[in-house]
N, C-alpha and C positions, 0 to 999 in steps of 0.2 A: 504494500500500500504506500501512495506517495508521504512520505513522512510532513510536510507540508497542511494533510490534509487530518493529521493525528494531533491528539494533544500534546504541548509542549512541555517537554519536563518541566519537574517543580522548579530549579531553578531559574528557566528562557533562556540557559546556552542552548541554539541549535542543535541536534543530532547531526553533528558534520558527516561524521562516518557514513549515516542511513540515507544521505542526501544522493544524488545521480544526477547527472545533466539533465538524463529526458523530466524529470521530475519537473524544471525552472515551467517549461513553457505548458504544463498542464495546469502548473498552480498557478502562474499569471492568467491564461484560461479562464480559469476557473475563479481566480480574484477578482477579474474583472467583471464575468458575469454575476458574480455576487453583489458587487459593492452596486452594478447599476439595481438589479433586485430591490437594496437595499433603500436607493436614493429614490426605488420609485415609491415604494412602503411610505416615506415620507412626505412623496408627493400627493399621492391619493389619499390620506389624512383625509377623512372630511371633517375632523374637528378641525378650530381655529387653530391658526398657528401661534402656539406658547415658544418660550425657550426650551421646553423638556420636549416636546413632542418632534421637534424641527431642530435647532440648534444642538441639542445633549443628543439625537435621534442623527443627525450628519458626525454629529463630532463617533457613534460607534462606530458608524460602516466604515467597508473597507478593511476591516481588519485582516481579512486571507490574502488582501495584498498586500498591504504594509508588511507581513509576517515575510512574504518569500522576498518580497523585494530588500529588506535590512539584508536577509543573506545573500542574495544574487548580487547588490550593487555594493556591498562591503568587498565583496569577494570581485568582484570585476576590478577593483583596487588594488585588491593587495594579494589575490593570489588568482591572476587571473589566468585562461587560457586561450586558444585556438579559437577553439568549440565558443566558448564563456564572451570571446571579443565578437563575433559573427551573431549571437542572439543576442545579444547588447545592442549592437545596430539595427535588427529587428526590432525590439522592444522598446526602445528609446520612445522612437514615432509611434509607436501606440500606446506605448502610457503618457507623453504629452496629448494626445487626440482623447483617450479615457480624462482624462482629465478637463479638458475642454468642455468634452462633454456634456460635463457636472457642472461647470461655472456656467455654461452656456445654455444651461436650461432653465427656462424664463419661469415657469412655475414652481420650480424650486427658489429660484431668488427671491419670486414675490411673497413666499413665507419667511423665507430670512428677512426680507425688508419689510414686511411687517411684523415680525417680534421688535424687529430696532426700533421702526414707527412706535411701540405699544409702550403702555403704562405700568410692565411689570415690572416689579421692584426685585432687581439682582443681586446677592456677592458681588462682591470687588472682581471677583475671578471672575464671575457669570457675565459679567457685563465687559470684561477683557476680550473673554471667547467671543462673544456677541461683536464685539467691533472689530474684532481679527476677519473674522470667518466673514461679516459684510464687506472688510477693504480686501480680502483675497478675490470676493467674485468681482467688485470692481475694478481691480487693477488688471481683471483678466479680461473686462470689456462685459461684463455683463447688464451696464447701462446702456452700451452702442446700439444703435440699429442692427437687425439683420447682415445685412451687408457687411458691415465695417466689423462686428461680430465676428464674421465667420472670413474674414483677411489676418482679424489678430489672434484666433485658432490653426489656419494654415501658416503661420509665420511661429507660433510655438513648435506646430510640430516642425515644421524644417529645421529650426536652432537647435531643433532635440538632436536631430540625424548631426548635424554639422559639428555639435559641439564633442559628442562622441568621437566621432573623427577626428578633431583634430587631437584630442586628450591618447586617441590610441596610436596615430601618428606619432607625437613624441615618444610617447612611451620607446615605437618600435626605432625609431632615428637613437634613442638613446640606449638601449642595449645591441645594435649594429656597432657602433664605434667600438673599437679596443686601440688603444697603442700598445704593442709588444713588445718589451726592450728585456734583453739581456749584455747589453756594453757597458762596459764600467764607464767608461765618458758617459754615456746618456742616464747613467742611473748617480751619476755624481750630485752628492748635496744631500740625497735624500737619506733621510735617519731610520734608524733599522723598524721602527713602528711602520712607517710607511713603507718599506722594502717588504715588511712580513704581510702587511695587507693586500700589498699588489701580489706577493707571491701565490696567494690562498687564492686569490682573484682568478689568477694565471691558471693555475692547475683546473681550479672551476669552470674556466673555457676551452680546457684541452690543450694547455700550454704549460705543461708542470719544467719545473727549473727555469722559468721567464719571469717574469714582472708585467703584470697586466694594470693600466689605467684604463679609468672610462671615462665618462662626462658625470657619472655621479657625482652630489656636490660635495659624499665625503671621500669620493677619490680624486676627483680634482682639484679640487683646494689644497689639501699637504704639498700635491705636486705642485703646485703651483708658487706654495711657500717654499719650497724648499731644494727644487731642482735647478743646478745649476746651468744647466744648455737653455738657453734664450730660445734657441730654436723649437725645440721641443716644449717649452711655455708657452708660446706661438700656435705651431700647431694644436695641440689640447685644449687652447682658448677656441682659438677659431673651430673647430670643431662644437665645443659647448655652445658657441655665440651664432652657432647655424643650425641649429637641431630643429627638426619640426621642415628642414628646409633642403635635406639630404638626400635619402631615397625615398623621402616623399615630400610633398609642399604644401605645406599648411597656409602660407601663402592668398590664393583665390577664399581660402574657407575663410579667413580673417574678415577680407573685403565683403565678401557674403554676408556674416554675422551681422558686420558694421551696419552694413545697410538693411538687413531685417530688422535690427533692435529699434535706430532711428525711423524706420517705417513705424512698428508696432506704437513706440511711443506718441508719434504725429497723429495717429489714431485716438490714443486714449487720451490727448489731451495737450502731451508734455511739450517741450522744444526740440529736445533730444533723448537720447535714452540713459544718458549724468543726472537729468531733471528728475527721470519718471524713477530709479532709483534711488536717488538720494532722500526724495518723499517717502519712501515706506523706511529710515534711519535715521536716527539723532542729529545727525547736521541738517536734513532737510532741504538744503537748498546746495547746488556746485559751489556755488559766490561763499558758501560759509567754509565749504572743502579749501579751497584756494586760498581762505582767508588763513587756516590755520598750518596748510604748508607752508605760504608765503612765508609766516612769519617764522619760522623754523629754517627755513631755504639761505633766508640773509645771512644770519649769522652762521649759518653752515656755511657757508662758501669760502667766508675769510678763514675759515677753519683749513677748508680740505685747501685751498691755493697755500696754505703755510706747509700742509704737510705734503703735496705735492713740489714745492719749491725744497726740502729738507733732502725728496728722493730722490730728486735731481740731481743736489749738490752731492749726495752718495755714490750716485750713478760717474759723477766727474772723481770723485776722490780715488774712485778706483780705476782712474785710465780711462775712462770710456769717452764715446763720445755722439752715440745714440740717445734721442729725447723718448724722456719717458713712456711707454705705452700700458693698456692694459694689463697685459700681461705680463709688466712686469713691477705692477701695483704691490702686489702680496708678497714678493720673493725680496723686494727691498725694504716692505716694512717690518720685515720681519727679523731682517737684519739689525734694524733702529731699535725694534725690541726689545731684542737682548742687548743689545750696547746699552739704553738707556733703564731696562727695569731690571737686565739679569734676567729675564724671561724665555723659556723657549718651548713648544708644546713637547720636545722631549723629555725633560725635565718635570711638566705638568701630566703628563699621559698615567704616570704609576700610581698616582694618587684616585685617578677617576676609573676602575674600574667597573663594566656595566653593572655589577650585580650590586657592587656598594654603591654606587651612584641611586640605584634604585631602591635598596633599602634606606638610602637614606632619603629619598623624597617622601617613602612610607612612612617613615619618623617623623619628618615635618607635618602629613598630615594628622597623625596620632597629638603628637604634641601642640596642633592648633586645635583639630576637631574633635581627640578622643577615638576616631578611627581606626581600624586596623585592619591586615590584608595578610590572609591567611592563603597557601598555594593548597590548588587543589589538584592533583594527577588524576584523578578521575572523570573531570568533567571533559570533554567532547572539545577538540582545537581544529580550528581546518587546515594545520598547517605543523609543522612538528614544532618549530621554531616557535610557538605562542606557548605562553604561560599562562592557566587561566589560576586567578584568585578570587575566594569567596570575600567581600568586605562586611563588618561587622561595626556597631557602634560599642562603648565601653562597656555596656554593660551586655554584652554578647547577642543583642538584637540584630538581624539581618539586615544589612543594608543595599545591597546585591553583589553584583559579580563583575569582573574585571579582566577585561585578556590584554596582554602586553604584549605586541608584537615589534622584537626590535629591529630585526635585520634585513637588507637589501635584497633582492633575489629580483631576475629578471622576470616575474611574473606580478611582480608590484610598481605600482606608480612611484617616484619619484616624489621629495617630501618628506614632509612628517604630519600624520592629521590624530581629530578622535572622534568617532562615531560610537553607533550607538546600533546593537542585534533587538534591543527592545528598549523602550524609555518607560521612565518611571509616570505613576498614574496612580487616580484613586477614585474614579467615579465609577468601578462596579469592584468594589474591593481594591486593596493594596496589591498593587505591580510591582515588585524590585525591576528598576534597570538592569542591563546586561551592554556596559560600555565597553570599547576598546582604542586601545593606545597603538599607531599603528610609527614606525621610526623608519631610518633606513639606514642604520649604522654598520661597517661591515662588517662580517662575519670571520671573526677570532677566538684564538685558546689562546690567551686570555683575550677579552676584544677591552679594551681602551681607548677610554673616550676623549674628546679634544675639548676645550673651554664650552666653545659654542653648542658642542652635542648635547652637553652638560644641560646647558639650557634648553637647549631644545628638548628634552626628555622633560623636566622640568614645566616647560612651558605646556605642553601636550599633558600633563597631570593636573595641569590647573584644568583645563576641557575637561577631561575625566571628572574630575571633582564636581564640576558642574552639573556633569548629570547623571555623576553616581548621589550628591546630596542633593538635587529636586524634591520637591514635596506639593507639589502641587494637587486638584483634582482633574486636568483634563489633559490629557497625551500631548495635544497639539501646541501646549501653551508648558510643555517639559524641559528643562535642561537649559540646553541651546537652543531652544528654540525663542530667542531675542533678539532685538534690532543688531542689522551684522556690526554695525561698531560701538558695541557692549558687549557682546561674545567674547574678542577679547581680552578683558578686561579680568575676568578668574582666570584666564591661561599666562597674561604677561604679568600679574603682580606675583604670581607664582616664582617666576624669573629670580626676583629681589633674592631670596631664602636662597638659592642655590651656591651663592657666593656670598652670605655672611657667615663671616668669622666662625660665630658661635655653631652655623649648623657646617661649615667646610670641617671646622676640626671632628664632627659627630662622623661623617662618611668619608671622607677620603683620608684612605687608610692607603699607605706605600700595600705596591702589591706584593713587595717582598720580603719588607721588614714587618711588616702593619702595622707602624707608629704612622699618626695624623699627620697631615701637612702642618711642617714647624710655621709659627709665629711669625718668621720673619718670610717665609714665601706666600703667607697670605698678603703679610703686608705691600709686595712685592705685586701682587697680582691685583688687590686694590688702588695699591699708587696708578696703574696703567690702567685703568676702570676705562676711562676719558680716549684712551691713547686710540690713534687710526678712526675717531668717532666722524671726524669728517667724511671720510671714505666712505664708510658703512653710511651715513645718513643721507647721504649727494646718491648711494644708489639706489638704497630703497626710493627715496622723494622723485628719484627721477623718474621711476616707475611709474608714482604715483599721476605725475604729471603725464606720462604716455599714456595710463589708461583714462584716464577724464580725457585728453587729447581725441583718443578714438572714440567715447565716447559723446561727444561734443559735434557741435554743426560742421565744425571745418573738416571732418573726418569724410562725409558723405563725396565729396570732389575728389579723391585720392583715389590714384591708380598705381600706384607702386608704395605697395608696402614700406620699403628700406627707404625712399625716399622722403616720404609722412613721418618715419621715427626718427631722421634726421631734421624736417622741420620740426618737430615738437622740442627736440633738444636744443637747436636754436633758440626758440623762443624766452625759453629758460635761461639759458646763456651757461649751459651746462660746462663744463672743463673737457676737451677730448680724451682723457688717458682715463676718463669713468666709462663706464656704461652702464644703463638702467641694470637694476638686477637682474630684470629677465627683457630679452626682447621679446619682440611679438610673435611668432613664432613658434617660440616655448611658453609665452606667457599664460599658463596655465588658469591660477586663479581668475583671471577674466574672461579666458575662453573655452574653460573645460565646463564651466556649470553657467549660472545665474546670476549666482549669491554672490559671488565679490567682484562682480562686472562691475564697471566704473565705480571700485569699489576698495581697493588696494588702500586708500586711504587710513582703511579701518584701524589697522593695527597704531598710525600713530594717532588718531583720533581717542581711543580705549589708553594707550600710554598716557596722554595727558591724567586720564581717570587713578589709572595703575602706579604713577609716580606720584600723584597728590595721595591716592587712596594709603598705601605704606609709608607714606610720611603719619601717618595714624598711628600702623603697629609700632615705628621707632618712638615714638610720643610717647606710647605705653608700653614698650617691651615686645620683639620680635614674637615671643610668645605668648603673648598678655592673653587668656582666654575668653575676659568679656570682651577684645575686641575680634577676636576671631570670632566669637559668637553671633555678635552683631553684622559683620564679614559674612557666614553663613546663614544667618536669619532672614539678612537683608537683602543680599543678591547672589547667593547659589543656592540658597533654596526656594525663591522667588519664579525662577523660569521667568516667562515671558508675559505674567501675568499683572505687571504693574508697571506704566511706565517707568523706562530706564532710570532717566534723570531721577525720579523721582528716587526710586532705588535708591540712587549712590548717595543723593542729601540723607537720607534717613541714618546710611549707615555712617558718612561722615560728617552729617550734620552742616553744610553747607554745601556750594555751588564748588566743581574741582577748580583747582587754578594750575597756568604751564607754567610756572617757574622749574616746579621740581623735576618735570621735563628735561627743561632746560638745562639745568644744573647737574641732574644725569649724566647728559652727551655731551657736559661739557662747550655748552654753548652759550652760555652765560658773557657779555662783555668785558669782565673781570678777567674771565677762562681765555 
């Protein structure tokens, strides 16, 4: 029997084991004909339409599809296949059309807009759900005419086909690349952590005794820090900075999306589709996006033109007499590194191994929330590499379950994300969630981690947290499910704790003495906090400015891709030897899904929040438990049931401010 169509164990880990390809496309089938079933039950009501009968009656259906689709599209992620990429393209266009559908059916809206119309008196939740569930049918066009209707359902479903595509294109442009080097010239510079990872790489492509890189961005980067042939930093960039553009061209899809999105938008209203997004997220309008780059952008600049002028002057000290380029950003400042902090990631790598890295993130949350995360070998993983743990609150009550998946494998996307096999829920009894943490670290005995993985693991547990402590009553309003720029917000204040003092000495432990990292290489790694923050902020921001760029009017006239992200960097008045994080291209997050389309912003949007919000816990102690309480009361266990803003005043008791932003990256006038 398809397991799909059986009850879910007590827990809601999937039966990975019992699952089968032919299984996806019976229970999608089958979900779909249920959920319409479902939605027409609703519609033939001939009672009036209440909140319970209509609104609590939309928010159950659906349920046998939301069930196989958590596992089909976690899994199209992170352990995808063949088979798994070919019904993905299938399915896309018919669950945006199923969905259409539903938004598009004028007699089901007229009950949702008459509860909103109506004089019932709601919960704070009830009347959350109520205004979600009315601006999802309309931003999907469910006020339009006929016509204009059924233009912004055939431009959903083609985003759906295209956005696929290009998400599976990268994928494939980035496990085709390898460089093979066995030369001692070509493998000069690089330290034996990155020699052992390329060599495991190597063997894992049918290259044993070589040294294999990819464009992965944790085997790029060492290389990039640290390998001495110019030439070969060169090639490995330009390879990463063409992906999506290789043995296939993401290219025409770009141009396509652009101009669906801006169609769909002209439709419902907006100027572009920067407008018709930033309306359903806490900035609300482009003009407040650009306000709050802007002002980050300026004093970034004097920033990165000093430490661009620094790499130069290195580049001459040593003979040289080539101008700085991309690629050879990372391999100079890492030089200035260790000259100036005594710094090097070899010297930091024994202290962060994965498993103490991770228990100690589990320590931070026990010690803020009481928490704790028990391994369970029993439960059901789709993958060997996953770890699932059972979580618990102090007093040994269920809180649900947790898989941690950390390592790279060419059948995963590229990244680090956290999703979710079931969200927590309480409107027909208590749901535990069933979250996971998904990394791309490589795969070593011992595997050791670098500063930034450190965080990124880190970061990816504040998400976890999110919507392993939800408490809500309705599915739709769970976890993460909040304006995209407050999402971030429990994932990057999580960041702070990874690198204080008090919790570096609790986990990093040498992995061969197992004494803590001594007092004076903390202090060492705090003094450079700031150090290379021009760099990193000029490419995130530039990103952010390419994706509002494309999403914006001036996008619509552009027939060459490379040539538009050239304007856009003009316009900025970017420095050449940066490049956006991602180009277009690879640009994922904007063009693999929805949700962070003109949207990239998000994360420094949520920073401002996340560096005012821990200037709290330092007020009261890193550990201070009423304000982690208040922390968890106030917006992870909230979900999406309460305006944002509203949220973060309650838990910090006023509006955020950017200073601490500021003072952060080091971008302060003073700085």
């Amino acid at each position: 029997m398809n397991p799909f169509f059986q009850r879910l164990p007590e827990s809601g880990v999937p039966d990975f084991n019992a699952i089968k390809f032919e299984h996806y496309r019976e229970a999608f089938d089958k979900g779909f004909m249920e959920h319409d079933e479902e939605i027409k039950a609703i519609v033939d009501n001939s009672n009036s339409p209440t909140f319970i009968n209509t609104i609590e009656s939309f928010e159950r259906s659906g349920a046998l599809l939301r069930r196989v689709g958590a596992v089909f599209f976690n899994l199209t992620s992170s352990n995808t296949t063949k088979e798994l990429q070919a019904l993905e393209r299938e399915i896309m266009p018919k669950y945006a059309a199923h969905h259409n559908q539903i938004t598009s059916n004028a007699e089901l809206f007229k009950r949702i807009k008459a509860v909103k119309e109506g004089n019932e008196t709601l919960s704070g939740e009830a009347f959350q759900l109520l205004a979600e569930t009315h601006r999802e049918f309309v931003r999907a066009g469910a006020e339009l005419d006929d016509r204009k209707r059924k233009r912004v359902n055939a431009i959903t479903e083609e985003l759906a086909g295209l956005l696929t595509e290009f998400s599976q294109n990268v994928l494939k442009d980035t496990n085709e690349f390898e460089m093979i080097l066995d030369e001692p010239a070509d493998l000069a510079g690089l330290p034996n952590f990155v020699l052992k990872a390329a060599s495991t790489e190597a063997a894992d492509r049918g290259h044993s005794g070589k040294y294999a890189f990819t464009i992965s961005r944790s085997s790029i980067t060492p290389f990039l820090q640290y390998a001495d042939s110019r030439e070969l930093r060169e090639r490995i960039y330009r390879a990463y900075t063409s992906c999506g553009t290789t043995s296939v061209d993401n290219k025409p899809i770009i141009q396509r999306i652009v101009r669906l999105r801006a169609e769909r938008a002209g439709l419902l209203g907006f100027p572009n589709h920067g407008e018709f997004m930033a309306d359903d997220r806490m900035a609300g309008t482009t003009s407040a996006i650009k306000k709050l780059l802007d002002q980050v952008w300026k004093p970034c600049q004097q920033k990165v033109a000093k430490e661009a002028a620094d790499l130069q002057q290195r580049i001459r000290e040593e003979g040289n007499n080539f101008e700085l380029a991309p690629w050879d950003w990372w391999y100079y400042t890492e030089k200035i590194r260790k000259e100036r902090y005594d710094l090097d990631e070899e010297e930091l790598k024994p202290y962060f191994r994965l498993e103490s890295v991770r228990d100690g993130v589990f320590e931070v949350a026990r010690k803020l929330y009481g928490i704790t995360f028990h391994e369970r070998t029993d439960l059901p993983v789709y993958h060997p590499d996953v770890v699932a743990y059972e979580v618990n609150e102090d007093d040994g009550s269920l809180i649900g379950y947790f898989l941690f998946d950390f390592f790279m494998r060419p059948s995963k996307r590229g990244g680090a994300w956290m999703s979710t096999f079931r969200d927590q829920s309480g409107m027909d009894g208590h749901v535990s969630p069933v979250v996971v943490n998904c990394c791309n670290f490589p795969k070593a005995e011992p595997c050791l981690l670098g500063l930034d993985e450190v965080r990124t693991l880190f970061h990816e547990f504040g998400h976890g947290l999110h919507g392993l402590l939800s408490d809500v009553r309705y599915e739709s309003l769970s976890g993460t499910s909040v304006k995209q720029d407050f999402v971030e917000l429990p994932s990057q204040i999580m960041e702070h704790w990874a690198v204080e003092p008090e919790v570096l000495k609790s986990y990093a432990l040498h992995i061969d003495s197992g004494e803590p990292m001594p007092d004076e290489l903390v202090e060492r790694l705090r003094a450079a906090a700031t150090f290379n923050q021009g760099f990193e902020t000029t490419e995130y921001l530039a990103a952010c400015y390419l994706d509002l760029a494309w999403h914006g009017a001036e996008a619509l006239a552009t027939v060459d891709v490379g040539a538009f992200e050239e304007r856009a960097m003009r316009l900025i008045d970017k420095i050449s030897m940066i490049d956006p994080r991602y180009k277009s291209s690879y640009f994922q997050h904007i063009f693999n899904d929805e949700d962070y389309s003109a949207g990239y912003y998000v994360y420094l949007w949520a920073e401002v929040l996340d560096a005012d919000g821990y200037e709290a816990f330092k007020e009261n102690g890193v550990f201070d438990r009423q304000t982690a309480q208040s922390f968890r009361d106030n917006i992870l266990a909230k979900g999406g049931t309460v305006e944002p803003m509203r949220l973060y005043e309650q838990f910090r008791g006023r509006a955020p401010e950017v200073m601490p932003l500021l003072k952060n990256r080091g971008l302060l006038l003073e700085d």
